[in-house]
C-alpha positions as a Python dict, from the first residue, in 0.01 Angstrom:
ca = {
    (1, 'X'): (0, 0, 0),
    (2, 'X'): (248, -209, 127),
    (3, 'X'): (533, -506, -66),
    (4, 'X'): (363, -860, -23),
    (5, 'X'): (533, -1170, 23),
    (6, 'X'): (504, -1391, -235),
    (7, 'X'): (584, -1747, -351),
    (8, 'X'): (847, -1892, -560),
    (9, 'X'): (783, -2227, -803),
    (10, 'X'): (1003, -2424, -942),
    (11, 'X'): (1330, -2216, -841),
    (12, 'X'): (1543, -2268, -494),
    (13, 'X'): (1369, -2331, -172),
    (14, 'X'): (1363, -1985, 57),
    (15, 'X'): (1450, -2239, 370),
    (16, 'X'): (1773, -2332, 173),
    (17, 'X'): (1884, -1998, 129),
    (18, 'X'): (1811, -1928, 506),
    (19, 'X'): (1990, -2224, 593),
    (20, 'X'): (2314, -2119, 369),
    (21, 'X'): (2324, -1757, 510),
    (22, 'X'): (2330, -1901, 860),
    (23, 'X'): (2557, -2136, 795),
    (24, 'X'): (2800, -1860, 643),
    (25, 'X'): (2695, -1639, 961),
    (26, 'X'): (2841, -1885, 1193),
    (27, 'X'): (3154, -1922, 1026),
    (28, 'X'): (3209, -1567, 914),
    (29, 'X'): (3140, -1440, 1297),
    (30, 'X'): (3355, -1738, 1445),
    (31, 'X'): (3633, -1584, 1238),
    (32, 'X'): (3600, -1273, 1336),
    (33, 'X'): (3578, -1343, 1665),
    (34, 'X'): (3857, -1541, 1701),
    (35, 'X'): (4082, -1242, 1494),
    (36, 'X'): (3983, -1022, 1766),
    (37, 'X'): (4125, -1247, 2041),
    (38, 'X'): (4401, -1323, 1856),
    (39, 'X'): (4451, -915, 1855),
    (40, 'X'): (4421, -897, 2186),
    (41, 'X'): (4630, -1159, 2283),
    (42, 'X'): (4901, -1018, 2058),
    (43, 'X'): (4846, -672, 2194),
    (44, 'X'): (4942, -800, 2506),
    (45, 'X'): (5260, -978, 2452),
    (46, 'X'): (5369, -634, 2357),
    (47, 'X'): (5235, -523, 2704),
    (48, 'X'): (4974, -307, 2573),
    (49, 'X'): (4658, -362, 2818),
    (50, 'X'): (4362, -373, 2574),
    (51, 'X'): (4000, -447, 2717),
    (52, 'X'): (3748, -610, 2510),
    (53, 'X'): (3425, -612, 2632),
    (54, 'X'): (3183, -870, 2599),
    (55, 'X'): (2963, -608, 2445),
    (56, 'X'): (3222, -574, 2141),
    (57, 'X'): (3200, -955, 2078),
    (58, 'X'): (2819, -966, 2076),
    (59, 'X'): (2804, -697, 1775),
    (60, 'X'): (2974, -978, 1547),
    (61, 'X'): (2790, -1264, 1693),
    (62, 'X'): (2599, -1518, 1427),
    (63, 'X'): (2265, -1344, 1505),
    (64, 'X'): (2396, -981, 1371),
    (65, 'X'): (2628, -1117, 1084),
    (66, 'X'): (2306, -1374, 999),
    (67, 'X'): (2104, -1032, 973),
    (68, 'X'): (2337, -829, 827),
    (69, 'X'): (2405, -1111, 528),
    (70, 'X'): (2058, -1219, 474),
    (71, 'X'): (1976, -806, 407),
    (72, 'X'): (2240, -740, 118),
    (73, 'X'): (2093, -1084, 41),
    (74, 'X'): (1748, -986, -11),
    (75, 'X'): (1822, -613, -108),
    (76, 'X'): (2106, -695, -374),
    (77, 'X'): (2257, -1037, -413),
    (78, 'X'): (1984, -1235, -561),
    (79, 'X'): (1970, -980, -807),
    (80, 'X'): (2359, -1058, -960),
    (81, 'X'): (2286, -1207, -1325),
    (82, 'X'): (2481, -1559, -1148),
    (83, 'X'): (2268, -1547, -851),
    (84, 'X'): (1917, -1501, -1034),
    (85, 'X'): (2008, -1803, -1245),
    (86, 'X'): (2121, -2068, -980),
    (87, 'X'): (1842, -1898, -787),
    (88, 'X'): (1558, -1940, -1091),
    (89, 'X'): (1379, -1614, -995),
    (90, 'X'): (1332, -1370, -1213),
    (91, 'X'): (1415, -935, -1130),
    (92, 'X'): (1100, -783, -1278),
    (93, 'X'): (1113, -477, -1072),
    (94, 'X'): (1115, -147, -1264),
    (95, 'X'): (921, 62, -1459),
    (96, 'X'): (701, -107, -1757),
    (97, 'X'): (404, 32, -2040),
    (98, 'X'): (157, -200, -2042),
    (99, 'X'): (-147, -211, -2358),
    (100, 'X'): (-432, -376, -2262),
    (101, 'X'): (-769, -478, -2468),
    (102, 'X'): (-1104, -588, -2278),
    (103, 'X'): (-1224, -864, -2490),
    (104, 'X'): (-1598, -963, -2502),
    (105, 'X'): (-1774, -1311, -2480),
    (106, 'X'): (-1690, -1350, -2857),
    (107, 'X'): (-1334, -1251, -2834),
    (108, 'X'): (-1351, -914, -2968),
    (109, 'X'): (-1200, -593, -2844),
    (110, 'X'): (-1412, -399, -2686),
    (111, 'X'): (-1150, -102, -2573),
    (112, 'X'): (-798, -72, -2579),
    (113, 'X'): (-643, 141, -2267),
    (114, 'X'): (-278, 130, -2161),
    (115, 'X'): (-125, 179, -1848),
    (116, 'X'): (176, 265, -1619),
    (117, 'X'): (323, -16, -1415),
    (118, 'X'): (595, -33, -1108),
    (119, 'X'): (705, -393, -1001),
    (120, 'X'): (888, -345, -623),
    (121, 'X'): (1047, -619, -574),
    (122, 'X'): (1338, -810, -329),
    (123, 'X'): (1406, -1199, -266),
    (124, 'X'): (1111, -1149, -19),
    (125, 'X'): (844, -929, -98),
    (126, 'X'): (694, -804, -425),
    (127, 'X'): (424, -547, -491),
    (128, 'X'): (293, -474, -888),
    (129, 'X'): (190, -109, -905),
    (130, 'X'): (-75, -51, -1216),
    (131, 'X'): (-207, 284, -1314),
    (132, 'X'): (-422, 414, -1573),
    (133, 'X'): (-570, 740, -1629),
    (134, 'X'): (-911, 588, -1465),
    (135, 'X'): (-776, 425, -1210),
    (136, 'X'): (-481, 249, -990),
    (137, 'X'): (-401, -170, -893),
    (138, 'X'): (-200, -291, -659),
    (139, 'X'): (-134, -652, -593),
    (140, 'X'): (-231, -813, -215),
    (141, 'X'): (-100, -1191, -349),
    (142, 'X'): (183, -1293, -600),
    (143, 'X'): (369, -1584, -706),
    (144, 'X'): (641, -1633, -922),
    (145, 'X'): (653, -1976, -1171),
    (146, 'X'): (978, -2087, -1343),
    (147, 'X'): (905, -2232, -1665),
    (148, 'X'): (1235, -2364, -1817),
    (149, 'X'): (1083, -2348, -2182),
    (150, 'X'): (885, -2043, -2199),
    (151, 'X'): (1065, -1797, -1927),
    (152, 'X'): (922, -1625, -1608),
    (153, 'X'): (502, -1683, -1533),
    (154, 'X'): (372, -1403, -1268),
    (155, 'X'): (51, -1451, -1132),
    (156, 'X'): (-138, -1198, -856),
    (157, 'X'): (-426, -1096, -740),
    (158, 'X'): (-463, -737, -712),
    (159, 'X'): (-730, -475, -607),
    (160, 'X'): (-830, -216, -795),
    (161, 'X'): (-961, 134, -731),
    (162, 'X'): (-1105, 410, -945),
    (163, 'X'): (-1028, 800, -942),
    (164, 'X'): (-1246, 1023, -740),
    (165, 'X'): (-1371, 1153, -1084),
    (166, 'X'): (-1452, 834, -1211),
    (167, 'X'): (-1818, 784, -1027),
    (168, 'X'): (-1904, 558, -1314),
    (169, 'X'): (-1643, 275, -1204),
    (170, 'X'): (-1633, 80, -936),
    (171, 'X'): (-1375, -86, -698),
    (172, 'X'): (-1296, -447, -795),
    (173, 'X'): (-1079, -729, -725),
    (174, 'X'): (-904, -929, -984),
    (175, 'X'): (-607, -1150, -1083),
    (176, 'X'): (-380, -1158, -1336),
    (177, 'X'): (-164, -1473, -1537),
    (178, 'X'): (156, -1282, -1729),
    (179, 'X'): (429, -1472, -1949),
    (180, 'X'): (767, -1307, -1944),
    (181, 'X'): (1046, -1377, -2184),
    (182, 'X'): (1388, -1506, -2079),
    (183, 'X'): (1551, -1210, -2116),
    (184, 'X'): (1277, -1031, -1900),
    (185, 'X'): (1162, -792, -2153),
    (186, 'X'): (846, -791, -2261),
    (187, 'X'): (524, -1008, -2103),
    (188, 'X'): (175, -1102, -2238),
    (189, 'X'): (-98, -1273, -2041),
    (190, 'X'): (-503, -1212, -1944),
    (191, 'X'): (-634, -1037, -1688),
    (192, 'X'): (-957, -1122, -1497),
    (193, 'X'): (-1222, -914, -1301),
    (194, 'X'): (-1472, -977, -1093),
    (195, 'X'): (-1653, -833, -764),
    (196, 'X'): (-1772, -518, -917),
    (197, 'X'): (-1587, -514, -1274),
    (198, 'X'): (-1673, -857, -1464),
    (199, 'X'): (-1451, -759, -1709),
    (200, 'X'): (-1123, -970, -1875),
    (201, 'X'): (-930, -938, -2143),
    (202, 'X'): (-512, -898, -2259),
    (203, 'X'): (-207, -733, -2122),
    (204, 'X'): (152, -724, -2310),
    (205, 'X'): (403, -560, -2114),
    (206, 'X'): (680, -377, -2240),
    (207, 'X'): (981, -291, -2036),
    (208, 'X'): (1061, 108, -2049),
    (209, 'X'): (1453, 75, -2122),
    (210, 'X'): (1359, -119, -2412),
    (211, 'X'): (1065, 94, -2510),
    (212, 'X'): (1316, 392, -2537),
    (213, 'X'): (1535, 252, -2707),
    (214, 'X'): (1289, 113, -2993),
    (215, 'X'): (1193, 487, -3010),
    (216, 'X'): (1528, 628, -3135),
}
């Protein structure tokens, strides 16, 4: 399964960010441009015969410094604890526990379960990885809500599909609505399911660097 693109609310506009990188691309390939030339030209008034192809210029054009910014960008810089607050995204990506409890009509639990999850994540794509020991999510759709008094909300739509030794379950589509604190943490939403599972109930998420550390 492959990282999803997903959509960001209430933090920067994606076309703003595009629109900065290119803007630095210009001016950071301009200058390097013009420090080659000036190398050049200063090679020469020693009478050194340098030749500078048009090829060489081409490598630090605006297209290929635009590309090369905008992947540290999406790779690493959004992620700097400055960035991620001008920005208003939230880093989820890592390894969490989630506990679960399918609730009936009434509101009580019907079965507890727990599960492994994986959030991939860049400034573009995003993919939420959930596995139990019945069965496996992943997300197909994702979007990511700033909330400036409660935190980070994450809501996706996922797909989920049984083991091969699990003939009794069934493959099901669902989506889920998770709350995560400011300090990215620990979440707690619902889940719903539907399309072969009509099943919903709670999640509360629990990072795994915190987990082991409330162990020792």
């Amino acid at each position: 399964m492959l990282n999803h693109e997903y959509a960001l609310l209430g933090g920067v506009n994606r076309a703003f960010i595009g629109r900065y990188i290119g803007a630095a691309a210009s001016i950071i390939s301009g200058v390097i441009v013009f420090l080659l030339l000036s190398l050049v030209d200063l090679a020469s008034t020693f009478g050194m015969a340098v030749n500078l192809p048009p090829t060489a210029l081409s490598l630090v054009g605006a297209g290929v410094v635009f590309s090369v910014l905008y992947m540290l960008f999406d790779k690493f810089v959004w992620r700097w604890s400055l960035a991620t607050k001008w920005l208003k995204v939230a880093d989820l990506s890592g390894e969490w526990t989630c506990n679960g409890k399918t609730l009936s009509e009434s509101g009580e639990v019907r079965y507890e379960w727990s599960a492994d999850v994986t959030i991939c994540q860049t400034w573009d794509k995003i993919r939420v990885r959930l596995k139990t020991s019945q069965s496996g999510s992943n997300s197909i759709a994702a979007a990511l809500l700033y909330d400036e008094a409660e935190g980070y909300r994450l809501l996706y739509n996922y797909r989920n599909d049984p083991r091969a030794d699990q003939p009794e379950l069934r493959s099901h589509v669902g989506c889920a609505n998770v709350l995560f604190d400011k300090n990215l943490l620990v979440g707690s939403g619902e889940y719903f399911n539907g399309h072969g599972r009509p099943t919903f109930g709670r999640m509360e998420f629990t990072r795994k660097t915190l987990a082991a550390v409330e162990k020792v």
